[in-house]
C-alpha positions as CSV (number, residue, x, y, z in Angstrom):
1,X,-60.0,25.7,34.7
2,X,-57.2,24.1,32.3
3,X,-54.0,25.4,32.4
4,X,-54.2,27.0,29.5
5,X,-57.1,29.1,29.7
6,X,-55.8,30.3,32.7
7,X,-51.9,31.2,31.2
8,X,-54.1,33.1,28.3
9,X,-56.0,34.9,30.4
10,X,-53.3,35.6,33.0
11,X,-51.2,37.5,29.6
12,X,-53.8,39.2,28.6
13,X,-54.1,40.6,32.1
14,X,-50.4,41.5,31.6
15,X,-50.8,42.8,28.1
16,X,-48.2,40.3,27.0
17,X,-47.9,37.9,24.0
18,X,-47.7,33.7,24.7
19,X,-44.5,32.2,23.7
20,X,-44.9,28.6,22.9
21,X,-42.0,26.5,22.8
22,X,-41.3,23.2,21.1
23,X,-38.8,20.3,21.3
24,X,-39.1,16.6,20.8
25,X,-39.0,14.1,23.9
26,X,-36.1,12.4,24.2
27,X,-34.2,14.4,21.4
28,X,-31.1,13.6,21.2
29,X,-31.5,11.2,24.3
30,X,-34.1,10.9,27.1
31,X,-31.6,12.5,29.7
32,X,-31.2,15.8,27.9
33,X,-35.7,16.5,27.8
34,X,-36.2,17.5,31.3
35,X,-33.9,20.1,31.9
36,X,-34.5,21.7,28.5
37,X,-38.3,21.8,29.6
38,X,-37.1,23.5,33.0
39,X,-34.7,25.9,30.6
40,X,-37.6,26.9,28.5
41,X,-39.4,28.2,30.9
42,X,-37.0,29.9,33.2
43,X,-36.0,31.7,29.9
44,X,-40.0,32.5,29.3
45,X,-41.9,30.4,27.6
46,X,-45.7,30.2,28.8
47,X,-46.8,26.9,27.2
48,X,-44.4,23.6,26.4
49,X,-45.1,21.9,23.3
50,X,-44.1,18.8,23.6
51,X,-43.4,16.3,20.3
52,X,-43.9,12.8,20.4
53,X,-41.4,10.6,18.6
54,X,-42.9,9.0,15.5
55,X,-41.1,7.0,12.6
56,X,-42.9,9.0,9.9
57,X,-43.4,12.7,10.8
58,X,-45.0,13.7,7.7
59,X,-45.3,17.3,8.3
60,X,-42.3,18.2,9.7
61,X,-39.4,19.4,7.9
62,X,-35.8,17.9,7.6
63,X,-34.5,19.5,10.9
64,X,-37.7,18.0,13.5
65,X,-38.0,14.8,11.1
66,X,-33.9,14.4,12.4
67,X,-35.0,14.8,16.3
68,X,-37.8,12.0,15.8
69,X,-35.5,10.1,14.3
70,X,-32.6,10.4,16.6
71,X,-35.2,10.2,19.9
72,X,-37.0,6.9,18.1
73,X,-32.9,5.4,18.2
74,X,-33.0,5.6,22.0
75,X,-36.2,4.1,22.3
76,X,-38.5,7.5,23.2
77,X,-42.1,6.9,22.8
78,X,-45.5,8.1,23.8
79,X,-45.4,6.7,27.1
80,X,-42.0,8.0,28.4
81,X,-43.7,11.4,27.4
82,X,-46.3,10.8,29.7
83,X,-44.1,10.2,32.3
84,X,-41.7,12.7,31.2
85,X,-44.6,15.3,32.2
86,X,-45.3,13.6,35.3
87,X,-42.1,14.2,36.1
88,X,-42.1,17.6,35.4
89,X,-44.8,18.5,37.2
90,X,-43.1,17.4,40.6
91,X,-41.5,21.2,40.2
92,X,-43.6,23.1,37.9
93,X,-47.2,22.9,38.6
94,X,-48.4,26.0,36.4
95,X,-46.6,25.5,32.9
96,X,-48.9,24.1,30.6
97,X,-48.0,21.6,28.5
98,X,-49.2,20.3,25.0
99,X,-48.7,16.8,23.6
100,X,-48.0,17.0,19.8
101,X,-47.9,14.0,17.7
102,X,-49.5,11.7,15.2
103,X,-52.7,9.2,15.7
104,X,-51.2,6.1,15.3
105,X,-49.4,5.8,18.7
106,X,-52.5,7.3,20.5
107,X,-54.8,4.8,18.8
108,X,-52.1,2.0,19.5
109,X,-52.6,2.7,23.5
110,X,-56.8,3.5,22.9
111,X,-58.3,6.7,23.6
112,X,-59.6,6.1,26.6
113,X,-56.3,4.6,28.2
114,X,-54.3,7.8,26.9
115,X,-56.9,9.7,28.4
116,X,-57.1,9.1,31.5
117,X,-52.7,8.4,31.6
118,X,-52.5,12.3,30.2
119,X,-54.8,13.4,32.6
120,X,-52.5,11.5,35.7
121,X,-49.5,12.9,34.2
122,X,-50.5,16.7,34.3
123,X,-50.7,16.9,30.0
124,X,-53.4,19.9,29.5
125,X,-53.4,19.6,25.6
126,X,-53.2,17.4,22.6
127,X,-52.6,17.9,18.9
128,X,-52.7,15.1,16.6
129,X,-51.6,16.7,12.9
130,X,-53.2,13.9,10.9
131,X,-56.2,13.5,12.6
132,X,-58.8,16.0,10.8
133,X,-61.8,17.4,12.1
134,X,-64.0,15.2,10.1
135,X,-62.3,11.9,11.7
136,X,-62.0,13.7,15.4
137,X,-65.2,13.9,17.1
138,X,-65.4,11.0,19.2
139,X,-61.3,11.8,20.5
140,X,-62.6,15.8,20.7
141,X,-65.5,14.7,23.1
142,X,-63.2,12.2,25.1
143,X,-60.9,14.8,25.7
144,X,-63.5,17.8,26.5
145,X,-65.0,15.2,29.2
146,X,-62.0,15.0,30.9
147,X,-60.7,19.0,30.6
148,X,-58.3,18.1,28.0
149,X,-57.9,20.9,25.2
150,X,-57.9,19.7,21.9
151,X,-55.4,21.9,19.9
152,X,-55.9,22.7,15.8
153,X,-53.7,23.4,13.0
154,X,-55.2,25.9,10.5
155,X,-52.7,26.2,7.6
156,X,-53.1,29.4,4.8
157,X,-54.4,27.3,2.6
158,X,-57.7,26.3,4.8
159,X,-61.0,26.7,3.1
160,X,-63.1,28.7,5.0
161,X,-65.9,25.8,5.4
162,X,-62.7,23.7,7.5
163,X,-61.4,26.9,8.9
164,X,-65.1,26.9,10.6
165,X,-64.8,23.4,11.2
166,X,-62.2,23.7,13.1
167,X,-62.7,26.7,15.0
168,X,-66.1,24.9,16.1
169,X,-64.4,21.7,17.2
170,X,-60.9,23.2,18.9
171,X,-60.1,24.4,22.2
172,X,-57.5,25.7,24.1
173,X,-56.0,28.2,21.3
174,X,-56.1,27.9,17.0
175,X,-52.1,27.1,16.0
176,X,-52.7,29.3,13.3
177,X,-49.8,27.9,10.4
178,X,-47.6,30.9,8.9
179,X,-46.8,29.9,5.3
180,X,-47.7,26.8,3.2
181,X,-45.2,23.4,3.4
182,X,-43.7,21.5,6.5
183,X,-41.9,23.1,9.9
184,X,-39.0,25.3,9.5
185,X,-39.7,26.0,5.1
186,X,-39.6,29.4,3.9
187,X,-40.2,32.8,4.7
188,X,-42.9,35.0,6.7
189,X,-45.2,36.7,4.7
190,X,-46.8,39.1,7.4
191,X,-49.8,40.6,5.3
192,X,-50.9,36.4,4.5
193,X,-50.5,35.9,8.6
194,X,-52.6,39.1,9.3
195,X,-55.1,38.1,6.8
196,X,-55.4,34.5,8.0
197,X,-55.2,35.6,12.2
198,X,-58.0,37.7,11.0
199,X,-60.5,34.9,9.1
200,X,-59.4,32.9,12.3
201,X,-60.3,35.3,14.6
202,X,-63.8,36.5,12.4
203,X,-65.1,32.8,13.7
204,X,-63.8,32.3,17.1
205,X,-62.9,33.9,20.7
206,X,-60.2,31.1,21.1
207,X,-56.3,32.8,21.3
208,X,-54.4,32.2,18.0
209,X,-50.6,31.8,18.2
210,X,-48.1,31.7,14.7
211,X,-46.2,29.0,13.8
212,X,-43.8,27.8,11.5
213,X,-40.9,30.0,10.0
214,X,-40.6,31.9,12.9
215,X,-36.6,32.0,14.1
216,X,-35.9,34.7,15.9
217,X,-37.1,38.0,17.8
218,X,-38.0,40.2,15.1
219,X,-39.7,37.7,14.0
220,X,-41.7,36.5,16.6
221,X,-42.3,40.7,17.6
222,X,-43.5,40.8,14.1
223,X,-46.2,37.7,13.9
224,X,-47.1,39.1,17.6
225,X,-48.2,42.3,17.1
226,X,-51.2,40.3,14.8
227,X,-52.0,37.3,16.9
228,X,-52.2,36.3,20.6
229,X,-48.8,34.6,20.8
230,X,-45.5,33.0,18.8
231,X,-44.9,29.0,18.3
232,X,-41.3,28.6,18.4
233,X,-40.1,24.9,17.4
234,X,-37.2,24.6,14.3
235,X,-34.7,27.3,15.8
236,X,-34.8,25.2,19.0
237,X,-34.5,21.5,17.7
238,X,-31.5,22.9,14.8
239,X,-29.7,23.8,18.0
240,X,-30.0,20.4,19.9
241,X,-29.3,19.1,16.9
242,X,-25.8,21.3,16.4
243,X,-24.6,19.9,20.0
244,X,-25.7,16.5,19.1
245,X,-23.7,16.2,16.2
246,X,-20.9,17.7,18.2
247,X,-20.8,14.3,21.0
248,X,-22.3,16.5,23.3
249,X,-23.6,14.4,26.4
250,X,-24.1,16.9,29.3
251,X,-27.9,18.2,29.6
252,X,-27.1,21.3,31.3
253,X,-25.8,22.4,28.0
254,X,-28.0,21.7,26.1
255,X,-30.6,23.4,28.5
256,X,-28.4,26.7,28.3
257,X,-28.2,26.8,24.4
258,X,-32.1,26.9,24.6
259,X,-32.5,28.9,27.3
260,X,-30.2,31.7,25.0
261,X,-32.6,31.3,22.2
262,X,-35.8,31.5,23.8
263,X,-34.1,34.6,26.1
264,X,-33.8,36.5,23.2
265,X,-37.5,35.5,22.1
266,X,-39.2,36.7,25.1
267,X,-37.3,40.0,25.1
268,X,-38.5,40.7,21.7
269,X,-42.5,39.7,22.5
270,X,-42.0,41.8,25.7
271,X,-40.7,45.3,23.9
């Protein structure tokens, strides 16, 4: 069984809430990646989302559209992610972890090569943002033949006819989008999330965690008590990006500053 399957149904077992967790490989430099993984889920997060460096990161905000940009001046790419993960699972054989990115770079290596390199590495998950269901099903069935979950973005402004689309097509868990524009814009609006987890969850038995706008415990405790878990990604990056601006070139702090964050996270979803 996939990874994540099992990490959903071992917290539901628990009657706990997933916390997935977000940062960009090689943000600010390759160095600093690895030990912020490790941090992240010492602190509690269930599932790594990991963000492949791409030069136009169209649906991120300002703050994650920085962290491609400074991981893309190192030289961070697809394939260090890869073997970034394989790395990572030397130690941690259990996390799951999610690759999330744009086509172009996957199409550049060929589906099949990526494939079967993921699969290698110990990658359970991928989510392309700009490749939609329509333009998908030959990757989706690739990736189902060799266990890989495909992971979809449903945003509030879904109809229902791609809502069920996507549903149809996704696996893994529905990364249910909390409020309309890029990563890190606006504010929750809890009754739209409710309403949406709910239309989401009228078509499907697959998990749906919140994203976007979520930045701290309450909330995260608040998007959780409607859906199956939290995505936590802006609150993280803004704070590599705070020490980066600051010269900082020792990992381990980094690694701490996330591990505070995500702490505080984790003791919110669990009370």
């Amino acid at each position: 069984m996939n990874r994540i399957k099992q990490r959903f149904e071992s917290l539901r077992q628990q009657g706990r809430k997933a916390l997935v967790s977000y940062v960009v490989m090689g943000d600010p430099v390759k160095n600093v990646t690895l030990p912020v993984m490790n941090a992240l889920v010492e602190s509690g997060t269930d599932i790594i989302e990991l963000g492949i460096p791409f030069s136009d990161p169209n649906a991120e905000g300002p703050v994650i559209q920085r962290a491609h940009e400074r991981a893309l001046e190192h030289g961070s790419s697809l394939k260090d992610a890869l073997a970034l993960v394989k790395q990572f699972r030397k130690t941690n054989a259990d996390t799951p972890v999610l690759l999330m990115g744009y086509t172009n770079p996957v199409e550049r290596m060929g589906y099949d090569n990526f494939i079967d390199q993921a699969v290698a590495s110990g990658v359970d998950a991928v989510l392309t943002v700009d490749l939609p269901p329509e333009e998908a099903e030959e990757f989706n069935q690739h990736l189902r033949q060799a266990d890989l979950e495909n992971i979809f973005l449903l945003a509030p402004t879904s109809t229902p006819e791609r809502q069920k689309k996507v549903t149809d097509m996704a696996g893994g868990f529905i990364y249910c989008v909390s409020l309309k524009g890029v990563t890190g814009a606006g504010n929750l609006d809890v009754d739209s999330v409710q309403k949406n987890v709910s239309n989401i969850r009228s078509l499907t038995d697959l998990p749906v965690c919140v994203g976007f706008g979520i930045k701290d415990g309450a909330s995260a405790r608040a998007v959780a008590d409607l859906s199956d878990g939290v995505v936590i990604g802006s609150v993280l990056v803004n704070q590599i990006a705070k020490l980066a601006e600051q010269g900082e070139s020792d990992p381990s702090v980094y690694a701490s500053a996330v591990s505070e964050i995500i702490t505080e996270i984790r003791q919110a979803l669990d009370h």
